[in-house]
KESE-937562 format. One record per atom (N, C-alpha, C, O): x, y, z. Coordinates in steps of 0.1 Angstrom, whole numbers, plus 2048, in hexadecimal, padded with zeros to 3 digits. Atoms other than C-alpha are relative to their C-alpha. Layout:
! KESE-937562
XYZ...
***
This chain:
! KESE-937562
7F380480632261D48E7FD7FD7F17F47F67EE7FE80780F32A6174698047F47FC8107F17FF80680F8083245F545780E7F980280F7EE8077F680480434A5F345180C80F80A8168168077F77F77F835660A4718097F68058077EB8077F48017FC37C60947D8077F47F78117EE7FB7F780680A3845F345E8078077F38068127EF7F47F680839E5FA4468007F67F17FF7EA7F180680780B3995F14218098097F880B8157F97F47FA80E3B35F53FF7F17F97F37EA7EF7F18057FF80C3A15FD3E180A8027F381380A7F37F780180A3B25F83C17F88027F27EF7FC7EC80A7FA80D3A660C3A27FA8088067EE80780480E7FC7FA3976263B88048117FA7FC8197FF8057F48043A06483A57F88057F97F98117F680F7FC80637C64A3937FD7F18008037E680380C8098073636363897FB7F680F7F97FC8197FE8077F735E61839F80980380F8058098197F98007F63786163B480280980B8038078178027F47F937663B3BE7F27F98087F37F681480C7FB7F434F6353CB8007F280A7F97F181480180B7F43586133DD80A80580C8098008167FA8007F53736243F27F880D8087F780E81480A7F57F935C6433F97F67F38067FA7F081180F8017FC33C63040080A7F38118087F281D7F98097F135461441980580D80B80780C8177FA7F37F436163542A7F280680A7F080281680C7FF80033E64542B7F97F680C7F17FA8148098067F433562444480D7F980580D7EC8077FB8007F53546284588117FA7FA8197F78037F380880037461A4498098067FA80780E7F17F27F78073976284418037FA7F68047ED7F77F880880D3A661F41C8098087FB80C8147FB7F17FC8053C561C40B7F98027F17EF7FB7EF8068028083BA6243EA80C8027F181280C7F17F57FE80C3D26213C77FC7FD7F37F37F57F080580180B3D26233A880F7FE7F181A8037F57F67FA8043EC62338C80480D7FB80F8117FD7FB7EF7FC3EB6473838077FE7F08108077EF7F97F48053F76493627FA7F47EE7F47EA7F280480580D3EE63733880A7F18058147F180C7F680C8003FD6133378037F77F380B7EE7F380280780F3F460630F7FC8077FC7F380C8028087FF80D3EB6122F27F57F97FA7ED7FD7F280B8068043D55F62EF7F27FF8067EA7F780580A8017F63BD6043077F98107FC7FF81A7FF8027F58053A761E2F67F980D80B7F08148078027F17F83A263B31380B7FF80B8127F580D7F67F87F33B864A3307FD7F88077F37F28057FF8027F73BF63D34A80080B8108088148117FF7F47F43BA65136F80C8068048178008037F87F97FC3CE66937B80580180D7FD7FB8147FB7FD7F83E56733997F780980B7F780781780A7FB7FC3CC68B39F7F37FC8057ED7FE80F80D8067FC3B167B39E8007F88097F67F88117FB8077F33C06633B47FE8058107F97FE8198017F57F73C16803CD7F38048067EF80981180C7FA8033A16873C57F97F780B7F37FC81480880D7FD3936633D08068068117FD80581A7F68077F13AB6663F27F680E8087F080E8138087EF7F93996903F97EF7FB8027E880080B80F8067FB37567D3F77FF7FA80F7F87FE81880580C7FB37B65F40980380B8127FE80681D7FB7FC7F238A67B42A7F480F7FE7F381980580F7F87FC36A68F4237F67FA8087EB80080B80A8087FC35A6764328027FE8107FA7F88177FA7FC7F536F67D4528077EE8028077E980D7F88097FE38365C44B80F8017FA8118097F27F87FE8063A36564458057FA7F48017EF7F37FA80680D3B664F42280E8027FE81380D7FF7F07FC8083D96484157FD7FE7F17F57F67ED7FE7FF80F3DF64D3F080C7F87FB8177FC7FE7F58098053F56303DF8038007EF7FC7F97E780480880E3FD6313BD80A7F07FB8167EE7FC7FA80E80340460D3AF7F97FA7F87ED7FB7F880680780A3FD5F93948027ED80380B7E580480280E7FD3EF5D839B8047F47F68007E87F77FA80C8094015C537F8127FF80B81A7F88057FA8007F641C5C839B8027FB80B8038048148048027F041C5B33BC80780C8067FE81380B7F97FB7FB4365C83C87FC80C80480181180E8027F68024255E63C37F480180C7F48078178098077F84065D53D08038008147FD80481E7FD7FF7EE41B5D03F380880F80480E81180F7FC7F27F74265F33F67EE8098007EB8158008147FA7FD3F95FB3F98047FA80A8098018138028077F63FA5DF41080880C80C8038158137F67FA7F84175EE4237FA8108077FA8148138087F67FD40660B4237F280480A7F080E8108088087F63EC60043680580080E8048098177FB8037F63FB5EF44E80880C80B80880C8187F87F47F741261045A7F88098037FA81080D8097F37F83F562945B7F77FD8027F180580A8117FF7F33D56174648057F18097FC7ED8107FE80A7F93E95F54737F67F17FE7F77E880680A80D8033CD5DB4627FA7FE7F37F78087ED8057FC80F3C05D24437F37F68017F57EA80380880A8003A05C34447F67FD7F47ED7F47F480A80380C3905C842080A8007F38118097F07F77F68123A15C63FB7F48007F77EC7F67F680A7FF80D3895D13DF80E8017F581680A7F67FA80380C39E5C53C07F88057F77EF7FF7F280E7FD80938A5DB3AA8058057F17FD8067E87FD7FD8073A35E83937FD7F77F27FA7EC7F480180580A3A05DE36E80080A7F28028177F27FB7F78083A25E934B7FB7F87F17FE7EC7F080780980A3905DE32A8018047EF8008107ED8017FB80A3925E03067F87F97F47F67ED7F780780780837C5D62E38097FD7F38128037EE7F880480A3855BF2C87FE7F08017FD7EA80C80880C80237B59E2BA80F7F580781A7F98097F38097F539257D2CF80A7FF7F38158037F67F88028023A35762AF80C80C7F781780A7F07FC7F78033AC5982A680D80980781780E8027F77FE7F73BB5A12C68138017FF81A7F77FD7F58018043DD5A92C38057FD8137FF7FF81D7FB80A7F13F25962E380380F80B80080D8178017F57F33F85BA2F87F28048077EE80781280E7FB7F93D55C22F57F97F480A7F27F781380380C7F53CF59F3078088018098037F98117F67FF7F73E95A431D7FC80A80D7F98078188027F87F63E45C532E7F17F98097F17F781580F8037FC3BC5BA3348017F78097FD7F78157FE80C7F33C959934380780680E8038058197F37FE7F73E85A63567F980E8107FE81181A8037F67F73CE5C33687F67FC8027F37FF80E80F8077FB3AC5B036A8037F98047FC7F980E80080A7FB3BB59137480B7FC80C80B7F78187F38047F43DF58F38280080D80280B8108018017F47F93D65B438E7FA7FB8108007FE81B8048037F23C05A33AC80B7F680680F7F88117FB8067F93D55863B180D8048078117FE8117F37F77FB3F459D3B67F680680E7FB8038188067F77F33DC5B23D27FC7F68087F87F881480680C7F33D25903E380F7FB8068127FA8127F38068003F65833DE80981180B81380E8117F97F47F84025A83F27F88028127FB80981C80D7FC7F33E35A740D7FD7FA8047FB7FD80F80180A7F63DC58541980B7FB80B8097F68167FB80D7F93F75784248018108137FE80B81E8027FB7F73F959843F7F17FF80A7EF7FE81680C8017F73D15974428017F08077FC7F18128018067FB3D757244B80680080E8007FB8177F78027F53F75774687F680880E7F780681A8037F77F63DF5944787F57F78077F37FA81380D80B7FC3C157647C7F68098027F080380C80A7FC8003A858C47C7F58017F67EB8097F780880380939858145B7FB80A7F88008157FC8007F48063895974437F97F97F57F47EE7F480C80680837759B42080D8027F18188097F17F57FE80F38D59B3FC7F48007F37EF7F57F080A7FE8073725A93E28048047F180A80F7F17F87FF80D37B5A83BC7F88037F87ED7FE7FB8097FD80636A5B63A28017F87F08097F97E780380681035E5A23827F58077FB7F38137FD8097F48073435AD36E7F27F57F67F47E87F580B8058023235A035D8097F47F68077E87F47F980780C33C5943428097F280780E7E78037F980B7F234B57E35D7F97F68008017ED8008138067FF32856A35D7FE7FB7F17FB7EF7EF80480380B32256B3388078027F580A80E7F47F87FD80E33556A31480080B7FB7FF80A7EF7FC7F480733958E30C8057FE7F880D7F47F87F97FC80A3445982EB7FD80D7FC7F28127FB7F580580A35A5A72DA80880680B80D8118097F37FE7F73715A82F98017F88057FF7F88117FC80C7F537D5873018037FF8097FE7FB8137FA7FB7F239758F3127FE80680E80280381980D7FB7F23805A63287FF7F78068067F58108098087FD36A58832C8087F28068047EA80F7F780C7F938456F33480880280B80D7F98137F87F57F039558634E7F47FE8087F87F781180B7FD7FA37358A35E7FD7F28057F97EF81180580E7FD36C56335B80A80080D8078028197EF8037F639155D36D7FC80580D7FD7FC8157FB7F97F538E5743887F57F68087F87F281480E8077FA36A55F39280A7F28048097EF8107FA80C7FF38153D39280D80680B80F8008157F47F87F439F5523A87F680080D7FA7FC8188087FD7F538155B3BD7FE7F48098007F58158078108023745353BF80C7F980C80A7F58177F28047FC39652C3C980380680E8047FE8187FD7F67F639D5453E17F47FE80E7F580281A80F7FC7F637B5423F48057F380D8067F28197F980A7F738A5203FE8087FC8088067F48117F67FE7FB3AA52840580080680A8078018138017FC7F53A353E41D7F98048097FC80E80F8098007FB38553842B8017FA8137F97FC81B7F78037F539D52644A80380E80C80280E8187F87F67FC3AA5484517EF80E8057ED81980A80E7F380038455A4507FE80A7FA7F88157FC7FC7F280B38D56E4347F77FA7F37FA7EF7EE80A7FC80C3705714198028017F780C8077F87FC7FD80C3735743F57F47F97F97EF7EE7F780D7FC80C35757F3DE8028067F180D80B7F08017F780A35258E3BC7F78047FC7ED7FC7FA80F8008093395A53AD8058067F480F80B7EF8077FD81232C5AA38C7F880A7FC7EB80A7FD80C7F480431E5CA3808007FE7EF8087F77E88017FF80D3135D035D80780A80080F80D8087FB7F580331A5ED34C80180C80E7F880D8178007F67F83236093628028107FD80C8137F77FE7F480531E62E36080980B80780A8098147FA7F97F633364A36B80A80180580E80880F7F18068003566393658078077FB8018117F97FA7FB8033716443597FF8047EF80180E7E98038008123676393337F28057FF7F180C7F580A7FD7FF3446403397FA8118067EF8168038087F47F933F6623507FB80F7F38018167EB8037F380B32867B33C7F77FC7F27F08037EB80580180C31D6683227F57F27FF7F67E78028168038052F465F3178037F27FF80E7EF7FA7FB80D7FC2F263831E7FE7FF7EC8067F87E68087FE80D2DF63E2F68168007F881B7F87EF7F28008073086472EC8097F68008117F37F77F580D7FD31A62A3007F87F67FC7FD7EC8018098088043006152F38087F97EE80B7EE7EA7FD7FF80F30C61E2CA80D7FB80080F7F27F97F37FF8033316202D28067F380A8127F18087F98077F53376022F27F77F57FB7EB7F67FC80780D7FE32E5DE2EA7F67FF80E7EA7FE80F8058047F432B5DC30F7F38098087ED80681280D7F77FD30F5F83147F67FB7F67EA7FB7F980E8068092FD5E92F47FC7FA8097F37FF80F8098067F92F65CA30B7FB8038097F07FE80C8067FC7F42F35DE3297F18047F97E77FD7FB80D7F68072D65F43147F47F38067EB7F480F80880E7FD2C45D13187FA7F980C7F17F180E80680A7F22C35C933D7F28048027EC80D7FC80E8037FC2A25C234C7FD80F8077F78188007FF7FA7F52A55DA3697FF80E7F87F48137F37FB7F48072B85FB3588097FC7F980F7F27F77F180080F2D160233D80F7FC8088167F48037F78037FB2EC6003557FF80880E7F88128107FD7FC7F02F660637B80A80A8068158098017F97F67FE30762338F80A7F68078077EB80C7FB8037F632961F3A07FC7FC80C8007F28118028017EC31A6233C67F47F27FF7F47EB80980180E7FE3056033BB8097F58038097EC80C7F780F80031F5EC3B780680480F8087FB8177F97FD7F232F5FF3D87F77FA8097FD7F38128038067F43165F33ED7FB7F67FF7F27F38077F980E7FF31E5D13E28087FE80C8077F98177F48037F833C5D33EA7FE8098118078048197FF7FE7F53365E440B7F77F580A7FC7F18158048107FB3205C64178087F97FD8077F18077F98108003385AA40D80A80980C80D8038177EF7FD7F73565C04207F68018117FD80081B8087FF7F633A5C443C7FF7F580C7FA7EC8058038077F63375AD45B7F17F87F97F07EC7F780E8088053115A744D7FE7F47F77F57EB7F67FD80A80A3245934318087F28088117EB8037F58047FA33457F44B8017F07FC80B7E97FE7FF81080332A55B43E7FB8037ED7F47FC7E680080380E32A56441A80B8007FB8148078017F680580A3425574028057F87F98037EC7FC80180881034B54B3E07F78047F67F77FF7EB8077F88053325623D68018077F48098107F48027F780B3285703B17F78088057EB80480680D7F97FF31558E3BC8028097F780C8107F68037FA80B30759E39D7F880A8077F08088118027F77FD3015C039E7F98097F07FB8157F07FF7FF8092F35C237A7EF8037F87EC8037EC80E7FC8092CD5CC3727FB7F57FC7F27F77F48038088032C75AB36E8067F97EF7FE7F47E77FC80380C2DD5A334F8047F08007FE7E77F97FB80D8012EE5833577F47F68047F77EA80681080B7FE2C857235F7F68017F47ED7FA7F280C80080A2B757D3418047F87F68107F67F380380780C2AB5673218108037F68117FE7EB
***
C-alpha cells in the first residue's frame, strides 16, 4: 500500500511548479486530489504569468496517470467562497477530505518602502489570507467527519529569515508560520495537524522552469541567496513534495507546529 493510500488531499497552486509535483507525487503513494488553481493573470504588480486552464488540466491528466483519481477546480484562494466550492468538491466525488496543502502563492521584488499598496496587497491577500480562506473552507467539514487529518502550508526560507528586497514576500511567509502556530493548537483537539515547510529557492516553477541557476542568480534576489546554500544552489519541486507527503502521511502522525525546512541548508548557515 501507498504511504498516503485511500486518502483524499486539495492542493492549491497545483498547475506547475510546486503544487503540480505535490499533487502528483501524494497520488503516486495512493491518494485522490482536488487540485485548483486560479487559471488566469490577477496584477500587474506581479512580474510573470500566472498558470493556465490548461495547465491546470495538465496537473489533473498526471495526477490519473498514476491510476488515481483527480478533479480539476479552478478557484482563487483570495476567495473563501471559491475555496468552499474545492472543498465541496471533494466531498461529492471522493466523500472525505483528509489533507489541504495551502501551497498557492505569488511573489514580487522591490524595496518595503517603495512598494506601491497593490503590490503589498495581492502578495498578502494570496500568501497569506489565500491559506486561511482554504483552512476557513476545510476544517470545519474535516472536523464534523472526526477523522482528523493533516493541513500543510507552504512558507519558504524567507519565512525563517529577513529576505530582501521583498518584504512583503517575507512578511507573508513570516505570517503564515504564526497562522500555523495558531492553528496547530487549535486543532490539535480534533487530531488534525498543521505544519509548514520552507524550501529555498526552487527550480522548475513557473518563474524559474528552463533557466541556468548562473541566470536566476543575476536577475532573482532570491536565487542570489539561494546560489549560497551550503547543500546546492537550490532544490527541486519533488523535494519539497516529499515533505509534504510525510507530514500528510500517518508516519507524521504526532508531528505538529512544525517548521520543516526544505532548503540546502540556508536558514542554518553563518
Amino acid at each position: 500500500m501507498g504511504r498516503v493510500e485511500g486518502k483524499v488531499a486539495l492542493v492549491t497552486g497545483a498547475a506547475r511548479g510546486q503544487g503540480r509535483s505535490h499533487a502528483v507525487r501524494l497520488a503516486e503513494e495512493g491518494a485522490d486530489v482536488v487540485v485548483t488553481d486560479v487559471c488566469h493573470d490577477i496584477s500587474d504588480e506581479l512580474p510573470y504569468s500566472l498558470a493556465s486552464k490548461e495547465q491546470l488540466e495538465e496537473t489533473a491528466e498526471l495526477v490519473r496517470a498514476t491510476g488515481r483519481r483527480c478533479v480539476a477546480v479552478q478557484a482563487d484562494v483570495r476567495s473563501v467562497a471559491e475555496m468552499r466550492v474545492a472543498v465541496d468538491a471533494a466531498r461529492e466525488e471522493f466523500g472525505r477530505l483528509d489533507t489541504l496543502v495551502a501551497n498557492a502563492g505569488v511573489m514580487s521584488i522591490g524595496a518595503a518602502w517603495e512598494l506601491s499598496e497593490e503590490a503589498w496587497d495581492v502578495v498578502m491577500d494570496v500568501n497569506l489570507k489565500g491559506p486561511w480562506n482554504a483552512v476557513r473552507a476545510a476544517i470545519p467539514w474535516m472536523i464534523e467527519a472526526g477523522q482528523g487529518g493533516s493541513v500543510i502550508i507552504t512558507s519558504s526560507a524567507a519565512g525563517i529569515r529577513g529576505h530582501v528586497p521583498y518584504a512583503h514576500y517575507t512578511a507573508s511567509k513570516h505570517g503564515v508560520v504564526g497562522l500555523m502556530k495558531a492553528l496547530s493548537n487549535e486543532l490539535a483537539p480534533h487530531r488534525i495537524r498543521v505544519n509548514t515547510v520552507h524550501p529555498t529557492g526552487v527550480s522548475d516553477t513557473g518563474i524559474t522552469v528552463g533557466v541556468p541557476i548562473e541566470e536566476l542568480a543575476a536577475r532573482e534576489p532570491l536565487f542570489a541567496l539561494a546560489a549560497m546554500n551550503p547543500l546546492a544552489p537550490y532544490v527541486e519541486p519533488r523535494d519539497v513534495s516529499n515533505a509534504v507527503l510525510f507530514l500528510a502521511s500517518d508516519e507524521s502522525r504526532y508531528v505538529t507546529g512544525l517548521q520543516f525546512t526544505v532548503d540546502a541548508g540556508s536558514t542554518n548557515k553563518p
